[in-house]
N, C-alpha and C positions, 0 to 999 in steps of 0.2 A: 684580183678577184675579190668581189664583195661580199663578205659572211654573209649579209640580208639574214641574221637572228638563223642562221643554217646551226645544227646540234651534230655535232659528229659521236657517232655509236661505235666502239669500239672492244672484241672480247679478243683479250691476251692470251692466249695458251700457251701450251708446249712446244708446240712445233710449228703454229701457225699464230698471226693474228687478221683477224674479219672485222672489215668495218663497213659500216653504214651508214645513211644519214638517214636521221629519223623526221618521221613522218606525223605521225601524229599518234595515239594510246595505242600499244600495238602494231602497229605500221611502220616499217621500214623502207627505203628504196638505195637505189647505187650501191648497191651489195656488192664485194670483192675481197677475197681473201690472198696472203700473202706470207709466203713460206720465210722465218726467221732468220735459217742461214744463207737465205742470202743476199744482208743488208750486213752491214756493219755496226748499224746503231739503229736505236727506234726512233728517234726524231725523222730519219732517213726513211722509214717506212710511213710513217703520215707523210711526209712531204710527195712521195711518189702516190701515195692516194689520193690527195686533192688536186696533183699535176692531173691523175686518171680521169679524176672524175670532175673535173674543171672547177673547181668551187673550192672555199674557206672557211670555217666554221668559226662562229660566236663564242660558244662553249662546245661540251666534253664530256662526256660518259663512259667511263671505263670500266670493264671485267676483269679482272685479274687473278691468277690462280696464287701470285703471293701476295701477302699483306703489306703494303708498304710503310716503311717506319722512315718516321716525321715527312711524308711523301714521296722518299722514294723507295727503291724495288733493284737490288742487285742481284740479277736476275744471271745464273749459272748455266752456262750452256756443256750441250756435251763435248764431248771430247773433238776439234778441229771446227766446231761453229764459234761463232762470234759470242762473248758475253756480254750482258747489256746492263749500263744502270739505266731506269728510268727512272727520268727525275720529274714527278709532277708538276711541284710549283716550277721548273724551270721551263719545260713545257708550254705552262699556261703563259711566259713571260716571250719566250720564243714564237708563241702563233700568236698571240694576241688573243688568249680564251679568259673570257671574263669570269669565268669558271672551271671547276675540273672537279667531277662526281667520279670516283671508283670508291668497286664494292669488288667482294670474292665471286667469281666466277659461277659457285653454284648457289651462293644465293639469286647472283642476275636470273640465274636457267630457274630459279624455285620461282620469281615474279613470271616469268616464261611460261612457267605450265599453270598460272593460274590463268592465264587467258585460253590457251589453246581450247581448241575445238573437236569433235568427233573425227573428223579427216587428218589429224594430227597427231593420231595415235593408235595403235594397234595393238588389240588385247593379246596377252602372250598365255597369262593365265588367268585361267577364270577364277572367282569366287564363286562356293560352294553355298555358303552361306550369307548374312548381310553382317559387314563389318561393325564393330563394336565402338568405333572413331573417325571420325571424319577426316584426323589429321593423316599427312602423306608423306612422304620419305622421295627424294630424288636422287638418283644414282646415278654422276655421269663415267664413265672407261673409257678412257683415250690414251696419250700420254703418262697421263698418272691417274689416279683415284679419286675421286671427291664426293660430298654428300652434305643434301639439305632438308634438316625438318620442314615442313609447312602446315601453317595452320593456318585458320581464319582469319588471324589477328598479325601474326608475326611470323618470319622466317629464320626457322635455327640454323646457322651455321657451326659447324664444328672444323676438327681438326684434318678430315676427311680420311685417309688409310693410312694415317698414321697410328695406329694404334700394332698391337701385339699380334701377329701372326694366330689362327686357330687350327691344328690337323687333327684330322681325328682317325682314320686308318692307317697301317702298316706305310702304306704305298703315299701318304698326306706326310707321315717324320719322315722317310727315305728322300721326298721330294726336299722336303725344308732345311736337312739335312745338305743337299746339293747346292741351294741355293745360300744358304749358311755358307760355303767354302768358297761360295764367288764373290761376298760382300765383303766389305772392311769392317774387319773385326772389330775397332771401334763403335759401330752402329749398330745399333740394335735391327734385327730382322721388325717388318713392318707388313702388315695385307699388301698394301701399294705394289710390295715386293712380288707378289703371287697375280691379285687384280690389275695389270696392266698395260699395256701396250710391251713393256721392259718384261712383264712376269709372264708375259704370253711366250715372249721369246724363250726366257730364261726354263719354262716349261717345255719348251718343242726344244732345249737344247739336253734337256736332262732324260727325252724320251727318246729322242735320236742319237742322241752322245756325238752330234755335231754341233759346234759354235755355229751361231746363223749370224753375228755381230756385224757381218758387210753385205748382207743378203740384201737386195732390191724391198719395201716394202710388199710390191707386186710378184717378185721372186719368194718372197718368204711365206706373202699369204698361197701363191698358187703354191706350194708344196704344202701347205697349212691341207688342203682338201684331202691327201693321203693319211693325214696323221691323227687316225679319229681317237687316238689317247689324249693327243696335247688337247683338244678342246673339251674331251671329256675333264679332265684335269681341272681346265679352265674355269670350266665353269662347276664343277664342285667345289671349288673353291671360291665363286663368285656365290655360289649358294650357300654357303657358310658365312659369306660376307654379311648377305642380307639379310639372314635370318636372324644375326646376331645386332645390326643395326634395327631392323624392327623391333625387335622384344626389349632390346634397352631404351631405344625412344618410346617404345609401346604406342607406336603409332602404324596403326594396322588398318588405315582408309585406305591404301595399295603404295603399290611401287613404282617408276617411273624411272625405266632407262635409256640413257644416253650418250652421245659420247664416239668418240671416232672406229675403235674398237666393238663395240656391240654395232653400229654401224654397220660395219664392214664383212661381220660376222653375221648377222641376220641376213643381209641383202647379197651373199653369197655362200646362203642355208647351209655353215656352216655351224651353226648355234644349235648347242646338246641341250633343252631346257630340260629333258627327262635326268640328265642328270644333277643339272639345278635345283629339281622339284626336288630331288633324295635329299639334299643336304638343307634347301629351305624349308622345304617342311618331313622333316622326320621322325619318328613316332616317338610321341613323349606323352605327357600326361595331358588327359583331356581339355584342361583348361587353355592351355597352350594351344592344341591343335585346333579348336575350334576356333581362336584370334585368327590364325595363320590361313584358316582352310576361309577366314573375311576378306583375305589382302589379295586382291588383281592385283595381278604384273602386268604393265606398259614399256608397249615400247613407245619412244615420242619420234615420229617420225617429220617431224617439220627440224630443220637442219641445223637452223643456227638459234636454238634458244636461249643461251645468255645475250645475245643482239635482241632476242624478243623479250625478254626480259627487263634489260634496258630501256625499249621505249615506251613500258608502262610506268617508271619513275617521274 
């Protein structure tokens, strides 16, 4: 198979990786995603995507949700999947890429949403007012947490939900409290913990006082429909997420969300935003509310925006 200068587009996650060949600013094609566990190793999943999609690539474009040190990525799976090192430069030396560009994940999805388009996204909430900053905040929920400034100029990445847990009602410590007794005491409790795919479960297991841990994902969310706490939950705490990453970026041109979880949750109306709205915008002092009451919430509904992200580098 002849590279012919082909770019292979690639976003790493948690549970999945998606790849594409890029096309040209924006443009993607041969899209196919491929579930982690089960391959053995990640050279093994490139190798069955260019077997798929007949073709070799020149160079390399990578998302990756961890940062790799001095190129590679020892990458920790969960309990009975495969763990992975990925090794860049061995990588580049194994396909013959004259190249190999990885970046973090949500900044690929922050280059992603500066392209999108009107059909690529869906107002969740409105602004009341006209925002006070142009700059924007991306929030993707899937697997784990993550989060990117964006401005005109440049795209902040941080640490994403790593940070210190926030509760703020009786029923927010009772909850943190539960989830405090399932983690290793050595760690520190984290948002991640509360925000995601893991804090969804670990919520629907502290409201049902059942373990869901081998539940079907399809099994878990069809019983997700009866449990209108666990999502109230959810997302009161995903509005405490974001209320607290806008005011400390103080960047209140909107929100943009993302991610396998708000996904799944929107497109099977199970998403509380009324109880979003209480904890992202909650009555404080005027100066505050009137930033807050400038910030649309998005959702971005075009699917794989770290890949769209990618092929505007």
């Amino acid at each position: 198979m002849s590279n012919k200068g082909n770019i292979l587009l690639c976003d790493m996650g948690g549970t999945h990786a998606r790849f594409a060949k890029f096309e040209s600013n924006g443009q993607y094609s041969h899209f196919k995603k491929y579930r982690l566990n089960k391959f053995q190793s990640f050279d093994a999943i490139v190798t069955q995507y260019m077997d798929n999609v007949g073709m070799a690539f020149g160079t390399a474009r990578f998302a990756v949700a961890r940062r790799p040190e001095n190129g590679v990525i020892k990458y920790k799976r969960f309990a009975g999947d495969p763990d992975y090192e990925i090794n860049f430069p061995a990588l580049e030396r194994q396909f013959g890429w004259s190249d190999c560009v990885y970046l973090n994940d949500l900044a690929a999805g922050a280059y992603g949403v500066r392209v999108l388009n009107e059909s690529q996204l869906s107002t969740v909430i409105d602004a009341t007012v006209s925002p006070i900053t142009d700059n924007t905040i991306l929030i993707s929920v899937g697997t784990g947490v993550g989060h990117a400034g964006i401005t005109d100029k440049e795209i902040l990445q941080t640490a994403g939900g790593h940070y210190l847990p926030v509760s703020v009602t009786d029923e927010h410590r009772q909850l943190e409290a539960f989830v405090r007794s399932k983690k290793d005491e050595n760690l520190c409790l984290i948002m991640e913990d509360f925000v995601s795919a893991r804090g969804l479960r670990m919520i629907a297991e502290y409201v049902t006082g059942r373990p869901n841990n081998n539940d079907s994902n399809p099994q878990f969310f069809k019983d997700l429909a009866n449990q209108p706490d666990v999502t109230r939950l959810f997302f009161e705490f995903l509005g405490m997420h974001t209320h607290n990453l806008v005011n400390v970026f103080g960047f209140y041109g909107g929100v943009y969300f993302a991610g396998g979880v708000i996904d799944y949750l929107i497109r099977h109306d199970l998403a509380n935003w009324a109880a979003f709205s209480e904890y992202f915008k909650p009555s404080m002092v005027s100066s505050v509310n009137d930033r807050l009451n400038g910030c649309a919430v998005y959702y971005v509904t075009h699917d794989e925006l770290p890949l769209l992200g990618l092929s505007t580098l």
